[in-house]
mmCIF file of the N, C-alpha and C atoms, coordinates in Angstrom:
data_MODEL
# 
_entry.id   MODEL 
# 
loop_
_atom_site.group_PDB 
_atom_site.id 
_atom_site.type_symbol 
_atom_site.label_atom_id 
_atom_site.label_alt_id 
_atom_site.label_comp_id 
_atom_site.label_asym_id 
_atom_site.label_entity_id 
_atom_site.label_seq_id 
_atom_site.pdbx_PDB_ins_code 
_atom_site.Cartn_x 
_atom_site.Cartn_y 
_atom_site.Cartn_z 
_atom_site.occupancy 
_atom_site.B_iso_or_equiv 
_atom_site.pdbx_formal_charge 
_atom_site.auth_seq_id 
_atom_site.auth_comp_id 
_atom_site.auth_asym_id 
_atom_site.auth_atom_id 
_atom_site.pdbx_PDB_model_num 
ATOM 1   N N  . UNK A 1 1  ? -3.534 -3.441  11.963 1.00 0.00 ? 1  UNK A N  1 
ATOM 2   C CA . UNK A 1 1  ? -2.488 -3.673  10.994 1.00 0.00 ? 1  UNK A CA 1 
ATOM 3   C C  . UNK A 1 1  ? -1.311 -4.340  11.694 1.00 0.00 ? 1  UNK A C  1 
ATOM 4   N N  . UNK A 1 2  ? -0.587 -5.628  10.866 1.00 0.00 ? 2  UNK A N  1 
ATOM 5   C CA . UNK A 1 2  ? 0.377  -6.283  11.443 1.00 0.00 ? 2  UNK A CA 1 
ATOM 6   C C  . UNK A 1 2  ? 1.296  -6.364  10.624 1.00 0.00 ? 2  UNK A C  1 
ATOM 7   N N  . UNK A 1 3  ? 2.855  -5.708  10.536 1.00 0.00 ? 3  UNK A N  1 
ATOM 8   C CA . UNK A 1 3  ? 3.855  -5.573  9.603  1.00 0.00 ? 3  UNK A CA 1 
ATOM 9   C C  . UNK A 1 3  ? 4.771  -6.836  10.007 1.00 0.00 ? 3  UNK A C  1 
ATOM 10  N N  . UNK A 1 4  ? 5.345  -7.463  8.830  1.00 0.00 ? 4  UNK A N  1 
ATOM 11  C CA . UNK A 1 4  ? 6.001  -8.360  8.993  1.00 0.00 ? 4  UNK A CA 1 
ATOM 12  C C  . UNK A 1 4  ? 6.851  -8.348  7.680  1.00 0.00 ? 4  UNK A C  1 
ATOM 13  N N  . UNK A 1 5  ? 8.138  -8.597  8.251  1.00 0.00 ? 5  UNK A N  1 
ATOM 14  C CA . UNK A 1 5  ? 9.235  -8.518  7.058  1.00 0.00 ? 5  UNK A CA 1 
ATOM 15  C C  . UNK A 1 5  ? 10.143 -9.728  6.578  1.00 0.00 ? 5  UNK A C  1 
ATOM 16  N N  . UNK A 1 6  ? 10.820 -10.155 5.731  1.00 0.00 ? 6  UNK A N  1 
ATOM 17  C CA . UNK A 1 6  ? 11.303 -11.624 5.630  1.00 0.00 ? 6  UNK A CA 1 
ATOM 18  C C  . UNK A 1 6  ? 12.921 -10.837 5.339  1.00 0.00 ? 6  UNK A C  1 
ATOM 19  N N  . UNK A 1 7  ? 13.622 -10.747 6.546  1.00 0.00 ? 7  UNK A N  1 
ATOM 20  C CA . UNK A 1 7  ? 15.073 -10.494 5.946  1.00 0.00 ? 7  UNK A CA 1 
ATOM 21  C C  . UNK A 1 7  ? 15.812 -10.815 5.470  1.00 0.00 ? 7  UNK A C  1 
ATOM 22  N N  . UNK A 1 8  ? 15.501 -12.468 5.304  1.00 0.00 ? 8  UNK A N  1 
ATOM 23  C CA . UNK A 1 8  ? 16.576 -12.855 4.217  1.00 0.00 ? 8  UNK A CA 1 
ATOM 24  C C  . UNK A 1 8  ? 16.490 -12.937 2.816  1.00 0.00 ? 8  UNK A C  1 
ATOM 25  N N  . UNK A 1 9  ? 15.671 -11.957 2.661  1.00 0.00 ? 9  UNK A N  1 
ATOM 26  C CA . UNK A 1 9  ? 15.190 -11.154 0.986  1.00 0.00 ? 9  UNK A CA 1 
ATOM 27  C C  . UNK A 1 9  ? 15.722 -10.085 1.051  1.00 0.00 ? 9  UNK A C  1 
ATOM 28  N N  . UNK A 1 10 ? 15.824 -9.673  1.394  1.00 0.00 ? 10 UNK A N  1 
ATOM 29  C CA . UNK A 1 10 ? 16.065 -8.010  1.747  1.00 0.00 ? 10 UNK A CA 1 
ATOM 30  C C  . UNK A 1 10 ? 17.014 -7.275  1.254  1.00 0.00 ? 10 UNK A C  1 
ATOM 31  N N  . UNK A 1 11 ? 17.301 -6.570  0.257  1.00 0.00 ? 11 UNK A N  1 
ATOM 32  C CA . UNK A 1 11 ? 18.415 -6.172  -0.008 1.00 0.00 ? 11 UNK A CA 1 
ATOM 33  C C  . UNK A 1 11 ? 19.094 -4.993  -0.213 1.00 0.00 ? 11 UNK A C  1 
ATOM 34  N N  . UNK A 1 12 ? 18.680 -4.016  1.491  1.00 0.00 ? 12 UNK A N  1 
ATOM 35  C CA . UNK A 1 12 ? 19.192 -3.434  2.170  1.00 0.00 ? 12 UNK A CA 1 
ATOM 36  C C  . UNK A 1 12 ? 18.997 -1.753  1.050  1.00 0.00 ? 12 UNK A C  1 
ATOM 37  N N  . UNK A 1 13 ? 17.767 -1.673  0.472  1.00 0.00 ? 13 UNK A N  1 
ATOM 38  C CA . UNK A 1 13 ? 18.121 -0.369  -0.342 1.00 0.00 ? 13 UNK A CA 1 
ATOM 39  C C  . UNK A 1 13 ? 17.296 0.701   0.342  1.00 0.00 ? 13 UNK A C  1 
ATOM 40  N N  . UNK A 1 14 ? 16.367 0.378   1.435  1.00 0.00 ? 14 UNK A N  1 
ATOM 41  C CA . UNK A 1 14 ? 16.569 1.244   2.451  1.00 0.00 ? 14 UNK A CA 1 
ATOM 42  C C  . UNK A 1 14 ? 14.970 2.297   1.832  1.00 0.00 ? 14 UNK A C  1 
ATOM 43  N N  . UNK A 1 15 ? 14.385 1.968   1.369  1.00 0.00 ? 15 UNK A N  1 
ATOM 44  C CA . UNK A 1 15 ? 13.067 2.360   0.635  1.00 0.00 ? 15 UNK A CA 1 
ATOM 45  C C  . UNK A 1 15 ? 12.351 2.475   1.739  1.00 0.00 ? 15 UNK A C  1 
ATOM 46  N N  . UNK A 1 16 ? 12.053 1.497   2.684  1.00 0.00 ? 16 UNK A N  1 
ATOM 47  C CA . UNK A 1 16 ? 11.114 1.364   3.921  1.00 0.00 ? 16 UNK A CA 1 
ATOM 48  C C  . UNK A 1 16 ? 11.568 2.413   4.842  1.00 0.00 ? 16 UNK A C  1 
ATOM 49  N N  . UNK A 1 17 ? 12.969 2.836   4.967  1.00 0.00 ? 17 UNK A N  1 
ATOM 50  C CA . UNK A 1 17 ? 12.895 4.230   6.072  1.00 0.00 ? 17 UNK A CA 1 
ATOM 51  C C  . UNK A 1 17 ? 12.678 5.095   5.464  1.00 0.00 ? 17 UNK A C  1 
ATOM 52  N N  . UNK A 1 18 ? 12.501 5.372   4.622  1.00 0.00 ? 18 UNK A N  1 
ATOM 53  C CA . UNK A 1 18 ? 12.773 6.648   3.596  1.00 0.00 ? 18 UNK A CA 1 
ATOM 54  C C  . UNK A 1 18 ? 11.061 6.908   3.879  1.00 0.00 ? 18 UNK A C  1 
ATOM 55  N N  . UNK A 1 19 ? 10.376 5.778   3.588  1.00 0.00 ? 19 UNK A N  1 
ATOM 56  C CA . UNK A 1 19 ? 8.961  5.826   3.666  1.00 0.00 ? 19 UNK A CA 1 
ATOM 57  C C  . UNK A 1 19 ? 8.210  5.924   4.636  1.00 0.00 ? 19 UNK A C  1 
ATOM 58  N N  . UNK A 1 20 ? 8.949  5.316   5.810  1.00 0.00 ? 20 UNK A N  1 
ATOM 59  C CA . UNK A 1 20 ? 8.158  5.299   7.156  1.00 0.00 ? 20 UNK A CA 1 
ATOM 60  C C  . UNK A 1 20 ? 8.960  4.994   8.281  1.00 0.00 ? 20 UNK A C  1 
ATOM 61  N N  . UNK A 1 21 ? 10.092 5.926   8.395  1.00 0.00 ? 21 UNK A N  1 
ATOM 62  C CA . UNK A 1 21 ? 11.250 5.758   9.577  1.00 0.00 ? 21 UNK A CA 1 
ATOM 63  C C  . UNK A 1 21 ? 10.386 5.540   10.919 1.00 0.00 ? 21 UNK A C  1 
ATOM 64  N N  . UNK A 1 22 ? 9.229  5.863   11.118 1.00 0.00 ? 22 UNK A N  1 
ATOM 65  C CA . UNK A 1 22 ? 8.940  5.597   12.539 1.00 0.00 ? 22 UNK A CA 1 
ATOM 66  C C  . UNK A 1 22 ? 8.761  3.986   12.848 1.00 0.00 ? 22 UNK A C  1 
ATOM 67  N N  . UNK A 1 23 ? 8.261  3.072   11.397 1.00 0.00 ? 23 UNK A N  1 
ATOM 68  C CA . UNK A 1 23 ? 8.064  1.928   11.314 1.00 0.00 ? 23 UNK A CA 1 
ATOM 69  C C  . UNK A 1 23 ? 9.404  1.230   11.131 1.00 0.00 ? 23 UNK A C  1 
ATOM 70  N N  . UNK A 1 24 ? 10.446 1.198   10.449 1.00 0.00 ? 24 UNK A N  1 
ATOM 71  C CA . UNK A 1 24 ? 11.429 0.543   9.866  1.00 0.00 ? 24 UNK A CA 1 
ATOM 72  C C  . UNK A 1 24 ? 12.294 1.325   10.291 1.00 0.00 ? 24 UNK A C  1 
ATOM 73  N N  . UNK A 1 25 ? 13.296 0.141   10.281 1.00 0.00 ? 25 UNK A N  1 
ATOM 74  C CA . UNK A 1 25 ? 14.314 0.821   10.453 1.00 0.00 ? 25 UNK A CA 1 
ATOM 75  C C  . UNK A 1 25 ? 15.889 -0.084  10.029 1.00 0.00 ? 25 UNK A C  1 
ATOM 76  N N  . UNK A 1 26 ? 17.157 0.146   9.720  1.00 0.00 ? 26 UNK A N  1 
ATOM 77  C CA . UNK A 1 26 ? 17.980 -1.062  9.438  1.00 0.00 ? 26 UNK A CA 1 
ATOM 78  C C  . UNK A 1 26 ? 19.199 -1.032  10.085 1.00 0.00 ? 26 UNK A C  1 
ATOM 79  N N  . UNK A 1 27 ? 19.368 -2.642  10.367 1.00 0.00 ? 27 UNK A N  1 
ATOM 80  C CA . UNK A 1 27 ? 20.452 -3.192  10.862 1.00 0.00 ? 27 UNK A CA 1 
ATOM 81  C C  . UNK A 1 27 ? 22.179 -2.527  10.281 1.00 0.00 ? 27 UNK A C  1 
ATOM 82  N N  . UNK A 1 28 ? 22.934 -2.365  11.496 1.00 0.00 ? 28 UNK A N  1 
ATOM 83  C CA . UNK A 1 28 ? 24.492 -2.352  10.645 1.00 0.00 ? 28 UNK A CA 1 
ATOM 84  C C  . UNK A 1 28 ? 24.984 -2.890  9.364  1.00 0.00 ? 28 UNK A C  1 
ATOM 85  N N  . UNK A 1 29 ? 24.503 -3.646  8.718  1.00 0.00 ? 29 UNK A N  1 
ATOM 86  C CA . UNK A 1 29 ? 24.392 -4.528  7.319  1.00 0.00 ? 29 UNK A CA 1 
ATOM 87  C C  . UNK A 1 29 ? 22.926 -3.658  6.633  1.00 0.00 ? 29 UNK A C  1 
ATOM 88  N N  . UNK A 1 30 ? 22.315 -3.100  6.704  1.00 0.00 ? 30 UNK A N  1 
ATOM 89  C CA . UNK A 1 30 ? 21.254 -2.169  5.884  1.00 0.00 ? 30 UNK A CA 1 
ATOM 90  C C  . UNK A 1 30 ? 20.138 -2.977  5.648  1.00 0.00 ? 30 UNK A C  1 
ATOM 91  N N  . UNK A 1 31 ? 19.876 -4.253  6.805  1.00 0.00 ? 31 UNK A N  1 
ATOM 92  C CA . UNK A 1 31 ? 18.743 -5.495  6.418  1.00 0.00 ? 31 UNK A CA 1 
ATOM 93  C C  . UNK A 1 31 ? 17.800 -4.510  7.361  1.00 0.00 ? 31 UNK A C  1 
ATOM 94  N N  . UNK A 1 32 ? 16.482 -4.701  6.863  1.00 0.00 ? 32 UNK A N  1 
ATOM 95  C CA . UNK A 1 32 ? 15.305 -4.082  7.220  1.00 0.00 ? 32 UNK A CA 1 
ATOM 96  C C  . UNK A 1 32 ? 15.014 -4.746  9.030  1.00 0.00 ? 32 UNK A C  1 
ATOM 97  N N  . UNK A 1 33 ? 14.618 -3.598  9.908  1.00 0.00 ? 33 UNK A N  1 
ATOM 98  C CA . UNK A 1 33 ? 14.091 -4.071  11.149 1.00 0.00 ? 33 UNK A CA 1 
ATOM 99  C C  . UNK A 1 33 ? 12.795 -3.447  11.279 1.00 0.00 ? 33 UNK A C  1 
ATOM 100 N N  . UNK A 1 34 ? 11.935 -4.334  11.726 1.00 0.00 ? 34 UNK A N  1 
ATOM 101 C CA . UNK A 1 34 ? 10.769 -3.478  12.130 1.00 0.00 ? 34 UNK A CA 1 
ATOM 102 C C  . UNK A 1 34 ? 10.530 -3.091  13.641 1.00 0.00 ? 34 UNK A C  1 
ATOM 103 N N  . UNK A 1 35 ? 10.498 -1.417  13.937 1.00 0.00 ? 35 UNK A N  1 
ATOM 104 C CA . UNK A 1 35 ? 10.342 -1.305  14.842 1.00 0.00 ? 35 UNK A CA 1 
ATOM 105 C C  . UNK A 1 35 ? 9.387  -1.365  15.840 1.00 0.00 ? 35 UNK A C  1 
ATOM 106 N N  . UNK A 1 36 ? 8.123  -1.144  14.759 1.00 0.00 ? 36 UNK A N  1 
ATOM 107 C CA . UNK A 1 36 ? 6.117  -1.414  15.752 1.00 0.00 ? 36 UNK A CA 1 
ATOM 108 C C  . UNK A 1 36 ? 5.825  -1.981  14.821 1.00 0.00 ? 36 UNK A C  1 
ATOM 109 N N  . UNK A 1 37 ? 5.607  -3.860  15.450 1.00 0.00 ? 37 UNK A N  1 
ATOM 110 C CA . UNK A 1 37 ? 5.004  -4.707  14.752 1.00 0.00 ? 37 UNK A CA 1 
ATOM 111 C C  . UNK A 1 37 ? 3.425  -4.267  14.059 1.00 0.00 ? 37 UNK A C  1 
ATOM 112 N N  . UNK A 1 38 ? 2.634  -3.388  14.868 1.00 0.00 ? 38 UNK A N  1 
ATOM 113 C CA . UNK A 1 38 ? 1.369  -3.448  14.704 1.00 0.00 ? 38 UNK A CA 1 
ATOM 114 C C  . UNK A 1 38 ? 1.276  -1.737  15.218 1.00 0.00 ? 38 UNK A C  1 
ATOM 115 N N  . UNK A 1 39 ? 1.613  -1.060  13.900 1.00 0.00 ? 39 UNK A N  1 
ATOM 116 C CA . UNK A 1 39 ? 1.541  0.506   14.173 1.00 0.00 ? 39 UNK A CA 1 
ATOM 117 C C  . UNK A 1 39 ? -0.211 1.163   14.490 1.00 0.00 ? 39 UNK A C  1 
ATOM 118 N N  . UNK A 1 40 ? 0.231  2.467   14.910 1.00 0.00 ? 40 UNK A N  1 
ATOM 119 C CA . UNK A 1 40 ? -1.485 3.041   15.059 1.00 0.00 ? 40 UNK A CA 1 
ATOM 120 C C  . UNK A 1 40 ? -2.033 2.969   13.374 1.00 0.00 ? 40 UNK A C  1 
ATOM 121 N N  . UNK A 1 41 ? -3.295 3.698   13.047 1.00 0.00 ? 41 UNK A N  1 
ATOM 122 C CA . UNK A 1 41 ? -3.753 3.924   12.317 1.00 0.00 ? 41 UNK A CA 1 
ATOM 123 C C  . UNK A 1 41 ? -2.965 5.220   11.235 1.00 0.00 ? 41 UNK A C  1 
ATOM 124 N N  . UNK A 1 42 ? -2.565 5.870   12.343 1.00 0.00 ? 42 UNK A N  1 
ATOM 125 C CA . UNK A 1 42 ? -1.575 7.278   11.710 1.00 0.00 ? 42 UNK A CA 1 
ATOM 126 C C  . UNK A 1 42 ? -0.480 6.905   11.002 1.00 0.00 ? 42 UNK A C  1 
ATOM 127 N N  . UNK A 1 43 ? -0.285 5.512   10.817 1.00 0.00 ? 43 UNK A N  1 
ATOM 128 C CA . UNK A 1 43 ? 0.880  5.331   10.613 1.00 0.00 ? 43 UNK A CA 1 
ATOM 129 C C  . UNK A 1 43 ? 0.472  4.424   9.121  1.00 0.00 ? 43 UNK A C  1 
ATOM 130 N N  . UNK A 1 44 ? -0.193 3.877   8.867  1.00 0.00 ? 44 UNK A N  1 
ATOM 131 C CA . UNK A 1 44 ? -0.530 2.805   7.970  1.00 0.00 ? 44 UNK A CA 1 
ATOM 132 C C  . UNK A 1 44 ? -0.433 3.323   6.207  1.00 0.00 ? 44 UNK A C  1 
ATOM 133 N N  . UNK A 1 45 ? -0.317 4.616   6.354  1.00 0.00 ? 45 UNK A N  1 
ATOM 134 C CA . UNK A 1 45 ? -0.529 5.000   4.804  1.00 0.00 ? 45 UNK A CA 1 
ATOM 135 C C  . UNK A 1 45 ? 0.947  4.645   4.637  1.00 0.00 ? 45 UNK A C  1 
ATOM 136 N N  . UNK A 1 46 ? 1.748  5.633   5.297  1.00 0.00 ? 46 UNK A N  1 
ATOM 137 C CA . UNK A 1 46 ? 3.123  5.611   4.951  1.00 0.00 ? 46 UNK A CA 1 
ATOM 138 C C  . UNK A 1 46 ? 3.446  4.091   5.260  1.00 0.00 ? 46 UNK A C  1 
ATOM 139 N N  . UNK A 1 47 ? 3.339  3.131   5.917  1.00 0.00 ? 47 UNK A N  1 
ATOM 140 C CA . UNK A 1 47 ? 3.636  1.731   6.045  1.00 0.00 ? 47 UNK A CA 1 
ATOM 141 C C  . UNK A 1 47 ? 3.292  0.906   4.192  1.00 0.00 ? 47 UNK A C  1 
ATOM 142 N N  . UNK A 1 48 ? 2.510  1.557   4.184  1.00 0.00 ? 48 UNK A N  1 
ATOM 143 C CA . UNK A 1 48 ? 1.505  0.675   2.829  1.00 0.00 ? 48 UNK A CA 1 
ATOM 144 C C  . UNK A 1 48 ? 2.452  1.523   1.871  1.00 0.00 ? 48 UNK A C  1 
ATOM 145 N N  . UNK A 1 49 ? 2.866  2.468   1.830  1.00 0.00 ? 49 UNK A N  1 
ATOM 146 C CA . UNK A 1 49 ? 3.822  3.337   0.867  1.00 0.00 ? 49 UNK A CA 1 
ATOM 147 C C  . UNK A 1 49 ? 5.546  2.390   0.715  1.00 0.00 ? 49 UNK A C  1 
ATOM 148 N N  . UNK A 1 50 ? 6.096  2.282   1.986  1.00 0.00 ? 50 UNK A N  1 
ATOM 149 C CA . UNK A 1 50 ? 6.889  1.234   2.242  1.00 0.00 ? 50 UNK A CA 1 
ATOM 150 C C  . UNK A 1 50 ? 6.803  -0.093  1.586  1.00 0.00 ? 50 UNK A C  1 
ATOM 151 N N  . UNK A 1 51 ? 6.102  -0.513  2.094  1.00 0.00 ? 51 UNK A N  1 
ATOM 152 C CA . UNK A 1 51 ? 5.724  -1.933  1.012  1.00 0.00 ? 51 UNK A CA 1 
ATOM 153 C C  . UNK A 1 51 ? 5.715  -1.740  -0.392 1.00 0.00 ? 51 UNK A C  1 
ATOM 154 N N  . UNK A 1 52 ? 5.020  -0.714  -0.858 1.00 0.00 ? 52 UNK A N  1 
ATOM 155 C CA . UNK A 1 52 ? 4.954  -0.451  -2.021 1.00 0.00 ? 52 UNK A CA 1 
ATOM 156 C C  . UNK A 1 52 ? 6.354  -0.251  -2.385 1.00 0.00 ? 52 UNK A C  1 
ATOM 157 N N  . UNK A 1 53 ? 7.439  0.347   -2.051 1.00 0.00 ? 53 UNK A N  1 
ATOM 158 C CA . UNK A 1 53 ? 8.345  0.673   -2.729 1.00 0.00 ? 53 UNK A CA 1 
ATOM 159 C C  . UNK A 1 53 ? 9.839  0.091   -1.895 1.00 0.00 ? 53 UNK A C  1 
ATOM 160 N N  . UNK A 1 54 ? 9.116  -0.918  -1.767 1.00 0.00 ? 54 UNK A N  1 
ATOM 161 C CA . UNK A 1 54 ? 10.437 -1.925  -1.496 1.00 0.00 ? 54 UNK A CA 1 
ATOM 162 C C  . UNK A 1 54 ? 10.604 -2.696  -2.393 1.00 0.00 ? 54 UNK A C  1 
ATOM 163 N N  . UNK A 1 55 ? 11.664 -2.749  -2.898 1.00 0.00 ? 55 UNK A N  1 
ATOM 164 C CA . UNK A 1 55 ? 12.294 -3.567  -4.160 1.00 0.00 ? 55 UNK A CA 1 
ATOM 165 C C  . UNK A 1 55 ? 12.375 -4.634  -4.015 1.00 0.00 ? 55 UNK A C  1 
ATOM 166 N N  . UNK A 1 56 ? 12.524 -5.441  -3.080 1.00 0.00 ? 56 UNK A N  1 
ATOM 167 C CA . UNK A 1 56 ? 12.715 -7.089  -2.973 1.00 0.00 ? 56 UNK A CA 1 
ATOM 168 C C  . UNK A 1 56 ? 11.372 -7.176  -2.435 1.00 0.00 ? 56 UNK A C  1 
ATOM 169 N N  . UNK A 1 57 ? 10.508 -6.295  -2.492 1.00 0.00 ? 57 UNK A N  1 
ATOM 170 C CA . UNK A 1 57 ? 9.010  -6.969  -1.685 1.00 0.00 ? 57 UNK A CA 1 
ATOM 171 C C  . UNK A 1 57 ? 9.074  -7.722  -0.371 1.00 0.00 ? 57 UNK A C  1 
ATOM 172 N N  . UNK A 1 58 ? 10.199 -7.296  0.515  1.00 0.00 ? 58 UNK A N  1 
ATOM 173 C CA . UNK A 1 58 ? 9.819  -8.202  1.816  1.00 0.00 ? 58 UNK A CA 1 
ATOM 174 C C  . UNK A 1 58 ? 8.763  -7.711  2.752  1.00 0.00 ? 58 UNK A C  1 
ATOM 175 N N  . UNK A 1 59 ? 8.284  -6.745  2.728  1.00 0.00 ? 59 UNK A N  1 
ATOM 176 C CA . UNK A 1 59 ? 7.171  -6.319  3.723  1.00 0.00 ? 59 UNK A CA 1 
ATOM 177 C C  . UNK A 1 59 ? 6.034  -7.068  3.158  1.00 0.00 ? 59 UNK A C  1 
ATOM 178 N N  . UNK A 1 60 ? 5.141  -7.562  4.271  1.00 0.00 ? 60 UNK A N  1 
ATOM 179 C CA . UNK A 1 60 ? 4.000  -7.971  4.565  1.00 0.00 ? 60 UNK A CA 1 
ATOM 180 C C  . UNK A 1 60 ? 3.016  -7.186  5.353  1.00 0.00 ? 60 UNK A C  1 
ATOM 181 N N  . UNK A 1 61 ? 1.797  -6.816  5.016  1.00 0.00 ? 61 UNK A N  1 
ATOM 182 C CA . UNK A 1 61 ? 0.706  -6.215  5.876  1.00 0.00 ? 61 UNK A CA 1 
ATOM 183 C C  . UNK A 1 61 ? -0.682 -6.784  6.129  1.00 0.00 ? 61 UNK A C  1 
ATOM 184 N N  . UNK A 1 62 ? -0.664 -7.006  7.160  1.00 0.00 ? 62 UNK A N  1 
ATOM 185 C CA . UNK A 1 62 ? -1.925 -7.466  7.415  1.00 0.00 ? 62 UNK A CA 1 
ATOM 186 C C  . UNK A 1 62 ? -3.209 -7.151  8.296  1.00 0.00 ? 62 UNK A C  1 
ATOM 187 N N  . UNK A 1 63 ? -4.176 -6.630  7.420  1.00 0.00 ? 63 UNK A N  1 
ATOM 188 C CA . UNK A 1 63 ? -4.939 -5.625  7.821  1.00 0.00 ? 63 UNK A CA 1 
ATOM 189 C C  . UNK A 1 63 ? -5.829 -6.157  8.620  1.00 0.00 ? 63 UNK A C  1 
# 
């Protein structure tokens, strides 16, 4: 799995830590950072939960 985010969509409502703080995380301005481009397996539900409930849809996964 390879997470990839487009920040200049992003509009900082913070869904992706809520969902998977070990993956995401945000900038002083509340723009999405990703912290493990390419998490373990343990990590992928809650990543795919993230995506799911990000409002501007900037997460990307690629399995």
């Amino acid at each position: 799995m390879k997470v990839t985010v487009d920040p200049d969509r992003c509009i900082a409502s913070g869904a992706c830590v809520l969902a998977s703080h070990e993956v995401f995380d945000q900038d002083e301005d509340g723009i999405v950072v990703v912290l493990i481009e390419e998490p373990q397996s343990e990590l992928a539900a809650s990543v795919r939960d993230a995506a799911a409930a990000c409002p501007a849809m900037v997460i990307e996964i690629e399995e």
